[in-house]
Every structure is written in C-alpha cells, then in structure tokens.
KEMARDREN-51075 format. One record per residue (C-alpha): x, y, z. Coordinates in steps of 0.02 Angstrom, whole numbers, plus 50000, padded with zeros to 5 digits. Example, Ala and Ser with C-alpha at 12.3 -4.5 7.8 and 13.67 -1.06 7.14 Angstrom:
REM KEMARDREN-51075
east = 50615&north = 49775&up = 50390
east = 50684&north = 49947&up = 50357
***
This chain:
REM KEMARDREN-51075
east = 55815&north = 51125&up = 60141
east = 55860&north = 51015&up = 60296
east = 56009&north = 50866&up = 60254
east = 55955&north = 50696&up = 60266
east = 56097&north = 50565&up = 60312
east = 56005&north = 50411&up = 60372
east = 55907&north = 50318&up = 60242
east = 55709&north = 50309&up = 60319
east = 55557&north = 50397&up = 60272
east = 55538&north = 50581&up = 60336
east = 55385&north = 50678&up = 60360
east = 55391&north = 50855&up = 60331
east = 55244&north = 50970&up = 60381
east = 55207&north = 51129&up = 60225
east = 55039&north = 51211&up = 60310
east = 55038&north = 51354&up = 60239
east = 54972&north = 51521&up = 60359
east = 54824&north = 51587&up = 60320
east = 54826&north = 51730&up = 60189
east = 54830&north = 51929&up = 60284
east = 54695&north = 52050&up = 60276
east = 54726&north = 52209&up = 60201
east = 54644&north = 52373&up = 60141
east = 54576&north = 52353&up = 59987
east = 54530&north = 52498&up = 59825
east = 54396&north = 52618&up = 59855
east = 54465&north = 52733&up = 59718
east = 54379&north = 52659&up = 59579
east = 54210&north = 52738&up = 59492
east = 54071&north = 52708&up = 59373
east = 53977&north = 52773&up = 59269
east = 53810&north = 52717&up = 59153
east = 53764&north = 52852&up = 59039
east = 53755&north = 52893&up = 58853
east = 53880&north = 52918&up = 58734
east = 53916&north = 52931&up = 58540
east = 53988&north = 52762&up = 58523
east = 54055&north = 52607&up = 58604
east = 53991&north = 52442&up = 58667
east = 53803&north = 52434&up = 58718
east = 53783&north = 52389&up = 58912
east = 53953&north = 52315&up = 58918
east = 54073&north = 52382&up = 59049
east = 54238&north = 52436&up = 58980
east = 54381&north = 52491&up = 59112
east = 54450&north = 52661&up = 59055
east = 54597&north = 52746&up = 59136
east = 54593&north = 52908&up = 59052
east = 54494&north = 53019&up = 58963
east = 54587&north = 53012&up = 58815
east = 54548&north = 52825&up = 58814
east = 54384&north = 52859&up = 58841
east = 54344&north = 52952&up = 58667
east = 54433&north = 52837&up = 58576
east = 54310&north = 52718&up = 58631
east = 54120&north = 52798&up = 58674
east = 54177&north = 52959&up = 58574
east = 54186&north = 53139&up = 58628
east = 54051&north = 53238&up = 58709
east = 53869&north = 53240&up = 58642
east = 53728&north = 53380&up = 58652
east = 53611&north = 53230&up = 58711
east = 53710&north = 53177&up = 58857
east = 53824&north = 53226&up = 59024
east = 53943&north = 53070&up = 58994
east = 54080&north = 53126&up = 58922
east = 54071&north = 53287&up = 59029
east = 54072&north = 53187&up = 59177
east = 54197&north = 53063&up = 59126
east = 54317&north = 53199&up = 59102
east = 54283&north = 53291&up = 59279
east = 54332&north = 53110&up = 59350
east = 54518&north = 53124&up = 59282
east = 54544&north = 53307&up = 59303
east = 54494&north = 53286&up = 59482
east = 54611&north = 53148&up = 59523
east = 54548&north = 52971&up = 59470
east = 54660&north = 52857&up = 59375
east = 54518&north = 52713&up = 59360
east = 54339&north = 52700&up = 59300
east = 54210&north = 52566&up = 59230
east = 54099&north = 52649&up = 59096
east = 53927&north = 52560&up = 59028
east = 53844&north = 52618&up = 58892
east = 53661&north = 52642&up = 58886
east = 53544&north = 52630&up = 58738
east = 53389&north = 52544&up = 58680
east = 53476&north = 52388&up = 58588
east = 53320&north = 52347&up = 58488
east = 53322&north = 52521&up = 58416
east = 53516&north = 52558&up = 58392
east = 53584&north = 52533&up = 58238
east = 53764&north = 52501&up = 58151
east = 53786&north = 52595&up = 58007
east = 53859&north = 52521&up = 57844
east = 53908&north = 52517&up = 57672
east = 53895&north = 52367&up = 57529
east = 54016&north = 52383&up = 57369
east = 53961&north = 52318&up = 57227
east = 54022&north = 52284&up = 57063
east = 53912&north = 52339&up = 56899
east = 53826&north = 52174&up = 56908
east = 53745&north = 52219&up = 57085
east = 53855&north = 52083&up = 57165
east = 53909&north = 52144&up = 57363
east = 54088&north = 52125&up = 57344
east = 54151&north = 52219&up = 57493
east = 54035&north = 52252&up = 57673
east = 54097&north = 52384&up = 57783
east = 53988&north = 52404&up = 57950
east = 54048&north = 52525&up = 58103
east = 54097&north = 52427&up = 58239
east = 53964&north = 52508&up = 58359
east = 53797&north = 52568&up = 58354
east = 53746&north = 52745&up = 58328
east = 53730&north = 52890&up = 58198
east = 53937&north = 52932&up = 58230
east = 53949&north = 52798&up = 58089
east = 53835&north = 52891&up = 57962
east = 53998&north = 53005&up = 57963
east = 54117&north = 52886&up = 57920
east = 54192&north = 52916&up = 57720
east = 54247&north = 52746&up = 57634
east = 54371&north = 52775&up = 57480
east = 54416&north = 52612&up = 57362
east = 54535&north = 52601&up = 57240
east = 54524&north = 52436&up = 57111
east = 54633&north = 52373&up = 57013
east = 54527&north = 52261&up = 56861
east = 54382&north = 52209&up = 56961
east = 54464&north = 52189&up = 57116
east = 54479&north = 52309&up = 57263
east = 54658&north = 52313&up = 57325
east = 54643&north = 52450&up = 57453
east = 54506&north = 52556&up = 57567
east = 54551&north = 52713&up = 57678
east = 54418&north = 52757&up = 57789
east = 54404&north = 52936&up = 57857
east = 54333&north = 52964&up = 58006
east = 54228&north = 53103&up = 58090
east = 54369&north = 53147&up = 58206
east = 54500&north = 53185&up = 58043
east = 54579&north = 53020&up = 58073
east = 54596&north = 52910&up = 57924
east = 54638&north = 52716&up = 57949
east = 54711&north = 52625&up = 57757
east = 54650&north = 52427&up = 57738
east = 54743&north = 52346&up = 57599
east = 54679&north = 52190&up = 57493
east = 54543&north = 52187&up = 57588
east = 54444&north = 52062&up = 57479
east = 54602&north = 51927&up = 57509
east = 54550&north = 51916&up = 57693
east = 54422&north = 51767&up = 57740
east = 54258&north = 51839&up = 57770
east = 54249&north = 51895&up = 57947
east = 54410&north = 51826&up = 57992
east = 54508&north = 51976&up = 58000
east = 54433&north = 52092&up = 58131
east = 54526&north = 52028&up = 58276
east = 54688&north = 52058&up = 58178
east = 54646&north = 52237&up = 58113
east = 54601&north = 52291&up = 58267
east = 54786&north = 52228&up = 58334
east = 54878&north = 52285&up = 58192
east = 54791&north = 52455&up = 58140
east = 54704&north = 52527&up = 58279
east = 54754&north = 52623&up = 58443
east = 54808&north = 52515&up = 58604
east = 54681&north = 52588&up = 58715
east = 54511&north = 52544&up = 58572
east = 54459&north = 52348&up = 58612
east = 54373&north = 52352&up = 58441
east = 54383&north = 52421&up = 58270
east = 54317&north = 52554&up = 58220
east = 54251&north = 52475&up = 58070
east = 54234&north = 52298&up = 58026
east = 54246&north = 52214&up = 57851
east = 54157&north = 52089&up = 57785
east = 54200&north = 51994&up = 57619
east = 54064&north = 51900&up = 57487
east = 54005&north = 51903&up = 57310
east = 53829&north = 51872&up = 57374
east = 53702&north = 51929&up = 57269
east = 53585&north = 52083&up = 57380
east = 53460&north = 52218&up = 57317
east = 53594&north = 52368&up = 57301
east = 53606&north = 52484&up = 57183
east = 53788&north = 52477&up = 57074
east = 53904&north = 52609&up = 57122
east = 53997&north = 52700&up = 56984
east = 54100&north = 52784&up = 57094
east = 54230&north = 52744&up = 57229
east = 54203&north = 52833&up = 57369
east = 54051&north = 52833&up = 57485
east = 53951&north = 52862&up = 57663
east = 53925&north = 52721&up = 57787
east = 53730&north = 52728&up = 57819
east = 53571&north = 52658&up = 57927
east = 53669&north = 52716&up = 58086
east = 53549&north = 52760&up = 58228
east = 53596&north = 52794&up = 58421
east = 53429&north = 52724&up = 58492
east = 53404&north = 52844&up = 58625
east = 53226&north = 52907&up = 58562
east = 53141&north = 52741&up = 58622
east = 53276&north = 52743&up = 58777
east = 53190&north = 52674&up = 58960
east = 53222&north = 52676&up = 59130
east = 53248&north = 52497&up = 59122
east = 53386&north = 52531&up = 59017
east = 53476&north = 52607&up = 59135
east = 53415&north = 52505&up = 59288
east = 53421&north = 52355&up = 59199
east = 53290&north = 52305&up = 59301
east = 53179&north = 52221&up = 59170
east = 53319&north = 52143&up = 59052
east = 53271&north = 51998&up = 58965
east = 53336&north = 51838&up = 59039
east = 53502&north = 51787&up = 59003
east = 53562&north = 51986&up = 58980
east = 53632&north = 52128&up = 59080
east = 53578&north = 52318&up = 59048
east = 53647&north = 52480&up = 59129
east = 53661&north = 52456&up = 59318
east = 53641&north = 52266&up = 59321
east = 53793&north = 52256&up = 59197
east = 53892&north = 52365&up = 59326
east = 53860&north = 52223&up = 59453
east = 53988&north = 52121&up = 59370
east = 54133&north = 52234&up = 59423
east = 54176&north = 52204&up = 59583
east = 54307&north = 52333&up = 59598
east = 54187&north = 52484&up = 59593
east = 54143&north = 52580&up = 59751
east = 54070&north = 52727&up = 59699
east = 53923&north = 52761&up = 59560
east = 53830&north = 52887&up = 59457
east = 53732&north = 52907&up = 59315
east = 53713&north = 53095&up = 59266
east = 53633&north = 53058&up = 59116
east = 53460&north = 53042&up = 59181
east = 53449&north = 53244&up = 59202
east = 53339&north = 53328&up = 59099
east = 53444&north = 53405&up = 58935
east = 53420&north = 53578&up = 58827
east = 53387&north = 53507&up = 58640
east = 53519&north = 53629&up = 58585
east = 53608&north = 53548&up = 58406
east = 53774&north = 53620&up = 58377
east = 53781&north = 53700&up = 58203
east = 53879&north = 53596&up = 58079
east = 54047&north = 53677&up = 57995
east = 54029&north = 53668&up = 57808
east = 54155&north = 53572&up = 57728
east = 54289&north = 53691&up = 57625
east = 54243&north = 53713&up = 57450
east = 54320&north = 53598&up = 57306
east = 54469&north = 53673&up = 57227
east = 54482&north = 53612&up = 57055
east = 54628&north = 53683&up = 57032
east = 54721&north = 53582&up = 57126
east = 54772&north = 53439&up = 56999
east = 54799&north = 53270&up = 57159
east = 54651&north = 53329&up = 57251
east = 54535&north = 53185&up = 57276
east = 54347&north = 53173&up = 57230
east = 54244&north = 53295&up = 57347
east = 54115&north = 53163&up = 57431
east = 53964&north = 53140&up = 57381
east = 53799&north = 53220&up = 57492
east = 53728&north = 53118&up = 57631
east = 53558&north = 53101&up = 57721
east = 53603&north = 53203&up = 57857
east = 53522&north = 53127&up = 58002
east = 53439&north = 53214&up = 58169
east = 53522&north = 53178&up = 58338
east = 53400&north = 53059&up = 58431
east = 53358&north = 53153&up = 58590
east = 53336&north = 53026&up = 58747
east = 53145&north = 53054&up = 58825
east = 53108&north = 53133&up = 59000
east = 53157&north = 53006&up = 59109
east = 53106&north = 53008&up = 59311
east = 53221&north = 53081&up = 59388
east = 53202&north = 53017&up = 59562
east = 53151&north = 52837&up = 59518
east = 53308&north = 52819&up = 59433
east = 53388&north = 52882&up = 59572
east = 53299&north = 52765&up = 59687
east = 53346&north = 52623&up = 59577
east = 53542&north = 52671&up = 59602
east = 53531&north = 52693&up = 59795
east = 53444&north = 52524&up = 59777
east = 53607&north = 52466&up = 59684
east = 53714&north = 52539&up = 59792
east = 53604&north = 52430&up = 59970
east = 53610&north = 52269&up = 59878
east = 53784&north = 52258&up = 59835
east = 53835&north = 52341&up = 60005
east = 53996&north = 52395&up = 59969
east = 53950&north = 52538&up = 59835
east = 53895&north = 52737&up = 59869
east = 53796&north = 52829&up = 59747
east = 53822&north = 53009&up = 59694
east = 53674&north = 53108&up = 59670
east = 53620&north = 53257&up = 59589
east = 53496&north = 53369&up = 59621
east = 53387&north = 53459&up = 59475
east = 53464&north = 53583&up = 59380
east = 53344&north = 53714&up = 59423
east = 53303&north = 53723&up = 59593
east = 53355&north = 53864&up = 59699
east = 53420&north = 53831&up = 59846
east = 53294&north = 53859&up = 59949
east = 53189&north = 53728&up = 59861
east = 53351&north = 53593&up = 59864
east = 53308&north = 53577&up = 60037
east = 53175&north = 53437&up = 60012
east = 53299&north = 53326&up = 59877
east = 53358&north = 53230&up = 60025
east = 53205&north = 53171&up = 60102
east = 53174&north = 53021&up = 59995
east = 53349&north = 52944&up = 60043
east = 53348&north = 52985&up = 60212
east = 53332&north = 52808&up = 60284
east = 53486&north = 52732&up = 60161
east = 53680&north = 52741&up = 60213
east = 53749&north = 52725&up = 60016
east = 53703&north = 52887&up = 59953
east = 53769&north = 53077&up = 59947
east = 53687&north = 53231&up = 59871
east = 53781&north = 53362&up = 59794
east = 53725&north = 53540&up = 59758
east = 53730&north = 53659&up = 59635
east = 53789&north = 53612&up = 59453
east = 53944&north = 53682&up = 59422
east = 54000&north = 53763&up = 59221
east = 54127&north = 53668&up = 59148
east = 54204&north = 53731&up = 58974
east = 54105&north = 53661&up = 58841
east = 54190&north = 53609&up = 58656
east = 54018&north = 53595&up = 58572
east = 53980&north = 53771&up = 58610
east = 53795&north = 53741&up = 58643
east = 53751&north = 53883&up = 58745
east = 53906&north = 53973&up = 58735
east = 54076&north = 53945&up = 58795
east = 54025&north = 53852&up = 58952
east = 53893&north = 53706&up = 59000
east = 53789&north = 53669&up = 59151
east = 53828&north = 53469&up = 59214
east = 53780&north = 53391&up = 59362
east = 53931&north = 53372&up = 59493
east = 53924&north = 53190&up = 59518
east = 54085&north = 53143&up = 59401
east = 54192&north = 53291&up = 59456
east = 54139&north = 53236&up = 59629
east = 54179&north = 53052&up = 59590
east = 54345&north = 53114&up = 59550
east = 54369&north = 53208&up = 59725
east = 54327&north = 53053&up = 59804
east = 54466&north = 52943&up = 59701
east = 54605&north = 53087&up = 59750
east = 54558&north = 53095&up = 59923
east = 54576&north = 52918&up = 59937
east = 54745&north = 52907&up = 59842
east = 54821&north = 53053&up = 59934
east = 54756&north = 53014&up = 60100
east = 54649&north = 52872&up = 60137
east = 54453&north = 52820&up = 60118
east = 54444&north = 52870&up = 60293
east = 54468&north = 53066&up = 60249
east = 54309&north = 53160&up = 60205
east = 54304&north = 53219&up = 60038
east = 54284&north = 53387&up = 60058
east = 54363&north = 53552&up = 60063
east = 54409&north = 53511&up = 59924
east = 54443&north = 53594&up = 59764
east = 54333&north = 53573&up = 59595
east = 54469&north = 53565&up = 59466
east = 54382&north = 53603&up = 59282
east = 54258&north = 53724&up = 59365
east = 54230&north = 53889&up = 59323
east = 54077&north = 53946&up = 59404
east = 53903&north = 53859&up = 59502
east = 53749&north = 53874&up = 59423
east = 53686&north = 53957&up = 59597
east = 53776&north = 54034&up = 59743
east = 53733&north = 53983&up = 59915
east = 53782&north = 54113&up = 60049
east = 53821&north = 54052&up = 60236
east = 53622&north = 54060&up = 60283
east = 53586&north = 53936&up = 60143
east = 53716&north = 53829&up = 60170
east = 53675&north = 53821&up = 60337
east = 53510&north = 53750&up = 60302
east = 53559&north = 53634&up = 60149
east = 53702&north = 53569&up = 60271
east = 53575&north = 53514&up = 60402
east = 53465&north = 53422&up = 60269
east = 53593&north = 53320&up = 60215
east = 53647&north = 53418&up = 60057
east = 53838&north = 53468&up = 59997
east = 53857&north = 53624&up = 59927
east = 53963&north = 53641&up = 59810
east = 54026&north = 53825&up = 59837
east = 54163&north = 53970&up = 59760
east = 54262&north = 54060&up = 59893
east = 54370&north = 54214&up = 59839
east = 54553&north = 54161&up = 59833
east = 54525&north = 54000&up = 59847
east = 54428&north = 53915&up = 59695
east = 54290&north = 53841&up = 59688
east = 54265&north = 53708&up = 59838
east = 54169&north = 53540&up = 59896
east = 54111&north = 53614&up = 60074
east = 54043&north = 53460&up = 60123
east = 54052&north = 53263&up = 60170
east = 53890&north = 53197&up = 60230
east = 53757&north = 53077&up = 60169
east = 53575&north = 53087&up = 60152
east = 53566&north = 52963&up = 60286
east = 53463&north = 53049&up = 60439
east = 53534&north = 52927&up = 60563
east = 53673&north = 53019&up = 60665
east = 53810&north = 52847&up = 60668
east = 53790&north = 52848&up = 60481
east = 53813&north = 53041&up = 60440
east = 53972&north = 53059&up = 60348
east = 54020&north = 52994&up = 60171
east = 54212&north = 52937&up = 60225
east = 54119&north = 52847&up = 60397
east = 54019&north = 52748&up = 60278
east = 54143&north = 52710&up = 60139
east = 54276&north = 52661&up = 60310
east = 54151&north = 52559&up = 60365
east = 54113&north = 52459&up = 60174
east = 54289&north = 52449&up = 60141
east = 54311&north = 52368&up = 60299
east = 54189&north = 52229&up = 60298
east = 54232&north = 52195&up = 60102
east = 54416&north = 52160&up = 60154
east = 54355&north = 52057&up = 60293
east = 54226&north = 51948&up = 60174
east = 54368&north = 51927&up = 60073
east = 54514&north = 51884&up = 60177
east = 54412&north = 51779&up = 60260
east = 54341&north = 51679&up = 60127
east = 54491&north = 51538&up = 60159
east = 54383&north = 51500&up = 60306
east = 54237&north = 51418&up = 60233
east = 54229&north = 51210&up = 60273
east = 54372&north = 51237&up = 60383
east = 54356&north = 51140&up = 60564
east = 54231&north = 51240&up = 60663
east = 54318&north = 51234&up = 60802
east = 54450&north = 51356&up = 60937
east = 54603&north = 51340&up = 60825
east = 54480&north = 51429&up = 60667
east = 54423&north = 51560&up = 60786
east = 54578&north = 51599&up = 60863
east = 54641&north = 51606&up = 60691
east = 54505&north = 51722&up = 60638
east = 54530&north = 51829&up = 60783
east = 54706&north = 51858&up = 60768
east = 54701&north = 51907&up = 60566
east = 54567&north = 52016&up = 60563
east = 54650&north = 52113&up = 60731
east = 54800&north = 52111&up = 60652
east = 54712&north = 52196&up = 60493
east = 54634&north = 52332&up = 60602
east = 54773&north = 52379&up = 60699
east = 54885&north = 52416&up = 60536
east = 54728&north = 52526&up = 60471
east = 54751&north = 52608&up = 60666
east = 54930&north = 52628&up = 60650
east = 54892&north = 52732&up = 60466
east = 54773&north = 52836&up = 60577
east = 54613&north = 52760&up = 60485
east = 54544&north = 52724&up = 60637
east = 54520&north = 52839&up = 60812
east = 54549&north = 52813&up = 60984
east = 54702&north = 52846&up = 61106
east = 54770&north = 52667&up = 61090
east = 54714&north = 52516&up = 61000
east = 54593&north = 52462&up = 61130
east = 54491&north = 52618&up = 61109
east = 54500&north = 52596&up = 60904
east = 54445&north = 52414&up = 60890
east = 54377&north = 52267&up = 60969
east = 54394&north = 52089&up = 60900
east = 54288&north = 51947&up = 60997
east = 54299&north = 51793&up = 60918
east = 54282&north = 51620&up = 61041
east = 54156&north = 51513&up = 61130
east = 54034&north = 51651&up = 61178
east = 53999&north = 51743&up = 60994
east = 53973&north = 51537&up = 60951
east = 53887&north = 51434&up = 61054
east = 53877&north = 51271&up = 61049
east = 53696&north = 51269&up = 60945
east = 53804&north = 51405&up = 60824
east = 53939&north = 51263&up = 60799
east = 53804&north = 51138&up = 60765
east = 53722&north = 51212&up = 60617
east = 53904&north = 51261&up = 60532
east = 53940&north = 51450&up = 60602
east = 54052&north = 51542&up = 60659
east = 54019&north = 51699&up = 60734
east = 54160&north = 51845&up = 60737
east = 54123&north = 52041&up = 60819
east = 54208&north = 52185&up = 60768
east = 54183&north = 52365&up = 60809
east = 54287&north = 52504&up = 60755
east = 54294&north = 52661&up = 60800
east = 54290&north = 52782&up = 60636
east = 54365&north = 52987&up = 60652
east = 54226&north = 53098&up = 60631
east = 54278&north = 53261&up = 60547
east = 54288&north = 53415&up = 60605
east = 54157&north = 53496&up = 60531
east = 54140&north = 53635&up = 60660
east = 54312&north = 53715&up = 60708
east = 54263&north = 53876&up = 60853
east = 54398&north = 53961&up = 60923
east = 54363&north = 54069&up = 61078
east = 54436&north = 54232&up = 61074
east = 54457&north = 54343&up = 61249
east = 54530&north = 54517&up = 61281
east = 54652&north = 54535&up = 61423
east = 54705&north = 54691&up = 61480
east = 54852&north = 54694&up = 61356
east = 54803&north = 54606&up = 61218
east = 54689&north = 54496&up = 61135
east = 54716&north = 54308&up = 61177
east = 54676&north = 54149&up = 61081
east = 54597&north = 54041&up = 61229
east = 54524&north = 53883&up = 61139
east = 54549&north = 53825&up = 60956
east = 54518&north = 53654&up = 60864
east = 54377&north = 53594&up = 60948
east = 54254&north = 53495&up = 60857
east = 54068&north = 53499&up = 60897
east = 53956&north = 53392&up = 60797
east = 53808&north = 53456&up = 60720
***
C-alpha cells in the first residue's frame, strides 16, 4: 500500500485486467439411456461406476446403460452426466402401507425411484404395544438399511436427514422414503411383520422416441436429450440404448430353503407377485440418431458417438454414414465389441454397442495428451472380442466412408483404428480437428463474455486481440496447434477493418481467428531400396492424406 504524509484527497486507479483465456474440459461425457433405478430425466454427475449403481442400479437385460457406463471408466474417464429415460406417466414407485388391525395406515414406505427394482425391496417391523419402534429394509443387492422410531419422525420431514445420516455419500436420495399418518385407506390388516414393497413398474413398455429426444416434452419440462442441454460441461454424447435388444430374462436364483432348525432365524418372507421385466419397444434407430447429431449442431460445442446396427456385416456398414455426411458433430464406430456380462444372458459375454467404451477413449486421450490428439490407436480396455472381424480390404473401404473400425490385432489387444467423422467435407474429417476446433471457440465465447456493453471502440479491440492471441499461442506452445512458428499456427485480426464503421454503429465487434489444427498421420509409407550391400531405409514418416 503506498504511504500518505500530506493530508488531501488521493485518487487511486483499481481497473482490474481483463480475465485470460484458457483451454477448457473436453473430457466430460453423457449418456441418456435406461436403467433399473434413479431419477427420471434428471441429470446426475457420476464419477465412477461404482457410484453409478448405487444410484441407476446395476446392469439390466432391457438396456446397454450400465454396460456402457462402465466401458467409460475402464477406458479412462473420471466424469460423466447420466439421464435417465422412461415414460413418466407409466413408471411407477413401488410401496408398502402398515396398518394396524383396525385398517388404519400407520407407517408408508415408498422406493425412492420408479421401477420394478422396488417390488424387491423386504420391509421387517418390529412393535412394541401398538407402536412400531424400528424397520430394516433389505434390499435386492443384500444390503440392509435399520430406521428406528420411525413413527416419531414428522410425516415427510425426515427424508432429507435419512438420506444424510444412513445412506452412502455418493446416493443423492434414499433408497426408500417414509411417510408417517393414521389416515384411514382401503388396506387390508397385516398380521404379520414383514412384507414386499409393491405397484413398482419401470415404464419402458409405453417408452417413445420423444422420451429420449425430448423433443415433444410438455411445456415447462425437460426429457432425455433436452435435459442434457442443461449441462454445459459435456462435450461428447451417446445414447446406446436405442439398439434393438434380445428379450433374454436371466433365470432367478431360488432363495435357500427355511431351516427351522435354526432357533434366531427370522420369518422366511412371504411370496410376491413376481412381476415381468417391461421390455422398451423397437425404437428408430436412425431417427434417434438424427435427433442426437441434431443435439450435438445446436449446441455446437458437443460430438455424438454413433453406433451402427448390431447385425450388419461389414460390407453392408458401408452405407451407415451416408445420412450424416453433411454434419461435423458426429463419429461412427464399427463393430460391437463382447464385454463380460454378470447377468449371463447369452453366456459369459454380451454384445454392446462401442459408443461408451469409445466415450471413454476419448476422455483418456484428452487427459493424457490433449483434445487435439486423435483418439485412436487406441486400446479397448474391457474387450474381449468384436462381434465381426474386418480384414485390411474391409477396412479399407469402411475407412473411406467415414466408418471406425474397431479391430483385434495379435499381440496387441483389441484397438480403435480410427479418428474420423462422418463428415464428407475434407477440412472437417477428423474427430480431434473438430473437437480442437469446438473447444476453441467455447473458450473464446467464454473468455470473452466480459466484453459485452464494453466501449466499442480501439482500446476493446486491441484488448480482444491481444487475449485471445495470447490464448492461442499457449495452446501452440503445448503443440495443440501446427505450423513452424506462431505465425503459421494462428492469426488474430481484430481492428478497424474486421469493424467498420457501420459494424460499430449497430453495437459489433468483429474479431478473426484461424488456426491451424495437426492432421494425423493416418498414412505412415516408408520406402525401402536395395543397394548393392544392403537394404536401406530411404524415406519414413511421411504422411499422405487420404
């Protein structure tokens, strides 16, 4: 602080420099899809998969979710938003009333989410006179949660507290929530103390592509996709739930016998309605698909991930790329790969679509290198075989249509041997060239966003022009951008000529910037000659673009 002697009145000037520009997250994935459990069409942030089936459950015979949730972390992402899709007229909580021998409801349990997972939920009470000092609640995973004087809570009041107090950090609900009242309902008296939650249903039988899209919410509310908007963290998307699915339901293990013998054993349960798995409808493939490239264009700064049928050969998964041709926000990978499957449906493995494994090659490439690295060559960690083998011929021709194969080389695992988009323009042909591109004008919007109402005027364009060189030259100097020297990386042009006068006059300002992205080498030839002593290496490391 400066030292004032004379007595006066000092000015001192505190304008503060504008905020820097720099590279933002492009590691960060999401997913709509279906799952056991969980919030409907509400976006949760998970950071692991273990997190992840504590809240939306483990994986499902009607659904990829899970499957595809769990390629993302093995593969190297540390981040993902995760919205669960459903028909929310259809899906149901399930539930249980106690009541005394009067009929009167003293207790309400309810799961805290919608879907069949709570018509496996076992309540046990325990009353001392006619009041119910404790409940233990056993869930389908083995887990068993124990609610004290549950009665001496205020009705609904005590939710937010349970769900501190007794359940896991990573859950942002409780599993089950309790409801208090002596209000007379239609229930039959129970004479027993133990008893199924019921009424649960998963409303996927009625599911629509509008659920997914949530292209035809009704006002006021956010479904699938248009929920996903709301994160603006999120650069790369897929939803492999709207592939086709075998109706395959994993056989049921049948509880261990009662043992009267032993004397503290408690009460075996009573039978339940056991209840069908609701089996989501054929959905369009490739208007859903449509509908996430159209996601992906409007919020600019998003890719999609597609995936291509399950059973196409690949001579006939040369046409999946024409109908995305003309849009830079999408890549197609090909085959499906087999990923070990706990449900056993069709044996010890699974077919899945590659999208979330992918996903998660994208998230460690960016981590480990930068955005501006293609994602390829890459190994598929979680794999342990492709649904179809593409030799070099094939791949040859899938390559030039825009499709990455997804391929097993001996040695050397099973590989992503590719990095391009479905785009057909040549400027726009690789997946890190696009992402470069997005992540560089979204850190540009927002750096720059101190600039709106400012004086439109030299000072703010000189201004502009020196941050936003100063933020491409540090992506140059991380090797993000190409070119011998800065010059040949970047241009910045930001004075009287991008805004004229009549510019000025109707509030713009007008700013250029070209980069200069690296390309990869996607073609590596080395010419070989024979002298008359040996054989010599003449050429290597050139890159030819295709």
């Amino acid at each position: 602080m400066r030292t004032y002697r004379t007595p006066g009145i000092f000015f001192e000037s505190n304008d503060a420099a504008p905020p820097l520009i720099g590279p933002l997250r492009t590691d960060v994935a999401g997913f709509v899809g279906i799952a056991s459990r969980g919030p409907l069409h509400t976006p949760v942030k998970i950071e692991s998969f273990t997190q992840f089936a504590s809240v939306f459950g483990g994986p499902m015979p009607q659904a990829y979710l899970a499957y595809a949730v769990d390629g993302f972390f093995a593969n190297g992402g540390v981040t993902c938003w995760v919205v669960r899709a459903a028909d929310p007229s259809a899906a149901k909580s399930a539930s249980l009333d106690i009541v005394d021998e009067h009929g009167l409801v003293l207790l309400t349990l309810t799961a805290g989410s919608p879907g069949t997972w709570g018509n496996n939920i076992l309540a046990r009470w325990m009353t001392r006179g006619n009041q119910i000092v404790s409940v233990t609640l056993h869930y389908p995973d083995g887990s068993e949660e124990l609610i004290r004087n549950p009665l001496q809570q205020p009705r609904g009041d005590n939710d937010l507290q349970r769900a501190a107090d007794s359940t896991p950090a990573n859950r942002i609900a409780p599993l089950v929530k309790i409801e208090s009242g002596f209000l007379p309902r239609n229930a039959r008296p129970l004479s027993t103390h133990i008893g199924w939650l019921a009424g649960g249903a998963d409303g996927l039988a009625t599911l629509k592509p509008e659920h997914i899209t949530g292209e035809e919410a009704p006002p006021g509310t956010r479904w699938g996709l248009a929920a996903l908007e709301m994160v603006d963290e999120v650069s790369i998307v897929a939803i492999p739930d709207i592939m086709p699915k075998l109706r395959i339901v994993p056989e049921k293990v049948p509880p261990p016998p009662y043992d009267c013998r032993v004397l503290d054993q408690p009460d075996p349960p009573p039978a339940k309605d056991e209840t069908p798995p609701e089996f989501p409808p054929s959905l369009e493939t490739a208007d859903l698909q449509e509908a996430l490239v159209r996601h992906c264009e409007k919020l600019h700064y998003r890719i999609a991930i597609l995936d291509p049928p399950d059973d196409l050969a690949p001579d006939r998964a040369l046409a999946t790329t024409i109908p995305f041709q003309t849009t830079r926000y999408a890549a197609l990978y090909y085959p499906w790969i087999h990923v070990s499957d706990p449900l056993r449906l069709t044996g010890l493995v699974r077919a899945i679509p590659p999208s979330g494994a992918v996903a998660g090659i994208y998230a460690r490439s960016d981590r480990l290198y930068g955005v501006h690295k293609p994602p390829a060559n890459e190994i598929v960690q979680g794999a342990v075989n492709v649904k179809f083998v593409v030799d070099e011929i094939a791949h040859g021709d899938l390559n030039e249509a825009g499709v990455n194969v997804v391929r097993p080389f001996a040695g050397r695992g099973i590989r992503v041997y590719g990095a391009r988009t479905t785009c057909s323009d040549t400027l726009w042909r690789y997946v890190n060239v696009r992402r470069l591109i997005s992540m560089i004008e979204k850190a540009i919007d927002k750096g720059s966003q101190w600039t709106v109402f400012e004086p439109n005027g030299a000072p703010l364009r000189r201004e502009m022009d020196r941050t936003i060189r100063s933020f491409l030259e540090s992506l140059f100097r991380l090797g993000m951008l190409d070119g011998a020297d800065s010059d040949a990386a970047y241009t910045v042009k930001c004075d009287d000529d991008t805004t004229p006068p009549e510019a000025q006059d109707v509030g713009r300002v007008i700013c250029q910037v070209g980069v200069q992205p690296p390309a990869p080498a996607e073609f590596v030839v080395v010419v070989i000659g024979k002298t008359q002593n040996a054989t010599e290496i003449l050429k290597e490391g050139g890159s030819i673009n295709a």
